[in-house]
C-alpha positions as CSV (number, residue, x, y, z in Angstrom):
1,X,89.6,184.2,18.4
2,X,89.5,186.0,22.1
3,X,89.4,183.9,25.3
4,X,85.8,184.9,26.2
5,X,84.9,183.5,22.3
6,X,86.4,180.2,22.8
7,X,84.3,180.3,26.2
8,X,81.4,181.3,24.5
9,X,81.9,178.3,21.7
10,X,82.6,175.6,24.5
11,X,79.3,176.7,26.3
12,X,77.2,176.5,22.7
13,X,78.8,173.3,22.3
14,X,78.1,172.0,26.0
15,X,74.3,173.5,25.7
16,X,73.8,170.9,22.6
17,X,75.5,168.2,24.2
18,X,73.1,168.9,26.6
19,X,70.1,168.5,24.9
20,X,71.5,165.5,23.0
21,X,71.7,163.6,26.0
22,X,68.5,164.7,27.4
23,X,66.9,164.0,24.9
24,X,68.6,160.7,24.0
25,X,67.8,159.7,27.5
26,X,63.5,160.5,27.0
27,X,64.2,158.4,23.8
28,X,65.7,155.6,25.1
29,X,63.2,155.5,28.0
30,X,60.3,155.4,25.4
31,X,61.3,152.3,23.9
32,X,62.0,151.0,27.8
33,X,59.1,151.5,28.7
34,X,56.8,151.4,25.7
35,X,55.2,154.6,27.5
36,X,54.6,157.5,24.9
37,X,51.6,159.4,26.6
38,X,52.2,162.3,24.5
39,X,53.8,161.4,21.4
40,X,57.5,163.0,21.7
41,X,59.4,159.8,20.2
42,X,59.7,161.5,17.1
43,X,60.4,165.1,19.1
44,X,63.5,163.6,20.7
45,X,64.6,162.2,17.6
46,X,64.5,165.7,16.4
47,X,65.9,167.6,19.4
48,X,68.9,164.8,18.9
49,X,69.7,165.4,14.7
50,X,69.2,169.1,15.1
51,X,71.1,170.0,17.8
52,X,74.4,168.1,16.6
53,X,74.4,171.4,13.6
54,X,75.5,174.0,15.7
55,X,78.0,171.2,16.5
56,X,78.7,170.3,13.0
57,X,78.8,173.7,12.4
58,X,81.6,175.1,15.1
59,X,83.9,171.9,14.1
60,X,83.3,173.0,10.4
61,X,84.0,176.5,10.8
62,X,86.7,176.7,13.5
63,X,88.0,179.6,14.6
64,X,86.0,181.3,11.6
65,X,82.3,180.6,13.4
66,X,79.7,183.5,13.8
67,X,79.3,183.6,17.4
68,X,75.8,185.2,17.2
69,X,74.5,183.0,14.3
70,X,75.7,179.9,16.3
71,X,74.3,181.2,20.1
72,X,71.0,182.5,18.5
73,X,70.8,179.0,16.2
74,X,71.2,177.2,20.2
75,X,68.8,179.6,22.0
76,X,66.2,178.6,19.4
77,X,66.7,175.2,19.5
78,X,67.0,175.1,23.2
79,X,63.3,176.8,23.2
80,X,61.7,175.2,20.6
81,X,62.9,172.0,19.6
82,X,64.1,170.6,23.1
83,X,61.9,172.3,26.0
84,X,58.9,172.7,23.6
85,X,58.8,169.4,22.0
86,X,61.1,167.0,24.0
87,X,60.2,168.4,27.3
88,X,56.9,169.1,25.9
89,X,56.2,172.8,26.7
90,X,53.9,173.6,23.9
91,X,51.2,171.3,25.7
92,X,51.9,172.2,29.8
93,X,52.2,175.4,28.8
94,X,49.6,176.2,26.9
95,X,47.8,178.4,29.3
96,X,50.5,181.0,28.6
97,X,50.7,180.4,24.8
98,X,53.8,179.1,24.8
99,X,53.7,177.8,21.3
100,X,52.7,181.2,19.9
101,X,55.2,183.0,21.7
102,X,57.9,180.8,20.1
103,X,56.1,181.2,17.1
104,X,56.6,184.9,17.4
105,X,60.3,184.7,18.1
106,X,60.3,182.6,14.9
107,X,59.2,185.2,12.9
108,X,61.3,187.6,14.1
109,X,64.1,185.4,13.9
110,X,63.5,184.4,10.4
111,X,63.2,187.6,9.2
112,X,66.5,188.4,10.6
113,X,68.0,186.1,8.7
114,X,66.5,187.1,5.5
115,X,68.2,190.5,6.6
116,X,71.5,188.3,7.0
117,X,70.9,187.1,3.4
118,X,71.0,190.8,1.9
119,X,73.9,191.4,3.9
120,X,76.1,188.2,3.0
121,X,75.4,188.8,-0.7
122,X,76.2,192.4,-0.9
123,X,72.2,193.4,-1.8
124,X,71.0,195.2,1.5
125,X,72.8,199.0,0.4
126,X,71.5,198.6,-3.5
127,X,68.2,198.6,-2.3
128,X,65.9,201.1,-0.7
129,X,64.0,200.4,2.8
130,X,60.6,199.3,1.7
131,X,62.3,196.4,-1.1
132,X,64.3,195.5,2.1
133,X,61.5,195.2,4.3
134,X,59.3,193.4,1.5
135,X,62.0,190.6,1.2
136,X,63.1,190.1,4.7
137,X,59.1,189.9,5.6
138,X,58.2,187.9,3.1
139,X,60.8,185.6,3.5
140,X,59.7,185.0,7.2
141,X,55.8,184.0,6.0
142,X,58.2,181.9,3.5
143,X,59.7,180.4,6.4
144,X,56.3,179.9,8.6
145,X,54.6,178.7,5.0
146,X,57.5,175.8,5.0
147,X,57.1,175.0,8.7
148,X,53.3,174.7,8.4
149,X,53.4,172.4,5.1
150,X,56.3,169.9,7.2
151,X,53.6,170.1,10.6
152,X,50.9,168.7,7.7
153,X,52.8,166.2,6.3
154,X,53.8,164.8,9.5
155,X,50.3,164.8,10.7
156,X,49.0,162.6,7.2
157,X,51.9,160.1,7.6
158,X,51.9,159.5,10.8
159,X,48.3,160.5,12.3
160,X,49.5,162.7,14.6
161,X,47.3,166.1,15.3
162,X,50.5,168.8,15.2
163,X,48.5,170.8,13.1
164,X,45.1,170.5,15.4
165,X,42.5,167.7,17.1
166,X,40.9,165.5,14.6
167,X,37.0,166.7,15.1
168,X,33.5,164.9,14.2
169,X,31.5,167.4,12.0
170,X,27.7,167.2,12.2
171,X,27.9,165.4,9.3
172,X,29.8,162.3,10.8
173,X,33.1,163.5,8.3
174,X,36.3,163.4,10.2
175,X,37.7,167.4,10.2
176,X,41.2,169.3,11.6
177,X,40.4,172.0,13.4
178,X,42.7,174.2,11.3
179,X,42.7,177.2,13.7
180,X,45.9,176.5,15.6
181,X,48.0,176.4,12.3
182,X,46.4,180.1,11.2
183,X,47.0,181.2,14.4
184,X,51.0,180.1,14.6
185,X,51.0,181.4,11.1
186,X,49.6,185.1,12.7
187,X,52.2,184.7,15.6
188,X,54.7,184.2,12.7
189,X,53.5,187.1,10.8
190,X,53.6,189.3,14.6
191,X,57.0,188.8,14.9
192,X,58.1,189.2,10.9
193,X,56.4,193.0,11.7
194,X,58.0,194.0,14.6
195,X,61.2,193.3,12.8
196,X,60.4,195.2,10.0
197,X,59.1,197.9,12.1
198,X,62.5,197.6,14.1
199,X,64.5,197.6,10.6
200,X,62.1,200.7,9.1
201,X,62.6,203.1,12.2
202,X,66.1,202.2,12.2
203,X,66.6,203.3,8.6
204,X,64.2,206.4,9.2
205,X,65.9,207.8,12.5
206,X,69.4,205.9,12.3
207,X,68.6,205.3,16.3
208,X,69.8,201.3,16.5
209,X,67.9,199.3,18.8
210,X,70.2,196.2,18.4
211,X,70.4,196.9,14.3
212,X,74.0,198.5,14.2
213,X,74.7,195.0,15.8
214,X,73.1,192.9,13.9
215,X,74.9,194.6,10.8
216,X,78.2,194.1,12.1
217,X,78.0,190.5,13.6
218,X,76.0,189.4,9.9
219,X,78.2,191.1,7.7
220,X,81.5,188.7,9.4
């Protein structure tokens, strides 16, 4: 491993430690205060257990760690679990969709690893463009399909409204407004396309756009 790697690793690792405390801190000033205006307790419990993997991950893997699979796994994290829920992004910035936007970075990211999936087990050069595409997409809507069922069961357990406001219908039954989860799930579904669009015009004009390194930092 190069100088600028181990750089590289010790910033990843900083980055979490980072979000650990910040997040640690928000929690602890929580139960302080017993001031919870917009339900992050469990957020920063989250932003805490899932930013000590890339962590986990590095001290597990040494010298042998992906450098992009551990910086892209920190970037997502740092967008979506810590500024997005912690700091709690989705809600002051919802004028500029910032919950779909991540959304759509989650879809592209997901199908990306799907693509990282053919690669590791030797599949992607058996199989022709469209079976490639057909997995790696629907393994993203797999993804977004998970992430929606964990956002529901959250919601029935603990009452929260992740997956939308609890509304009176005209016939006094209690209803969720179900149209921000098919909305993340289209945001999802945006970004799955534009890497498979990405992925087919790659394969149809060999012109990379980021691809060629995508195979070679995967295939490590």
């Amino acid at each position: 491993m190069t100088k600028k790697e181990k750089v590289i690793l010790y910033l990843i690792i900083l980055i979490n430690l980072v979000m650990i405390i910040g997040s640690g801190y928000l929690l602890i000033q929580v139960y302080i205060t017993n001031n919870d205006p917009y339900d992050r307790l469990s957020s920063h419990f989250a932003t805490i257990i899932i930013s000590l993997l890339p962590i986990l991950y590095i001290f597990i893997k040494k010298k042998d760690s992906n450098l992009f699979v551990v910086s892209l796994g920190t970037v997502y994290i740092f967008l979506a679990v810590f500024l997005g829920a912690s700091l709690n992004f989705y809600n002051l910035y919802e004028n500029i969709n910032y919950d779909k936007l991540i959304h759509v970075l989650m879809g592209y990211v997901s199908a990306l690893i799907g693509l990282g999936i053919l690669i590791k087990t030797g599949s992607h050069n058996k199989l022709s463009p469209w079976i490639v595409i057909l997995f790696v997409f629907s393994f993203a809507l797999m993804i977004s399909a998970v992430w929606e069922l964990l956002e529901f069961s959250k919601d029935m357990i603990t009452g929260s409204e992740v997956q939308g406001k609890r509304l009176i219908t005209i016939s006094g039954k209690e209803a969720i407004d179900v149209g921000e989860t098919m909305f993340d799930i289209l945001s999802n579904f945006i970004g799955a396309l534009l890497f498979s669009l990405q992925y087919l015009f790659y394969r149809k004009t060999n012109k990379s756009y980021l691809m060629n390194f995508y195979f070679e930092t995967l295939s490590k």
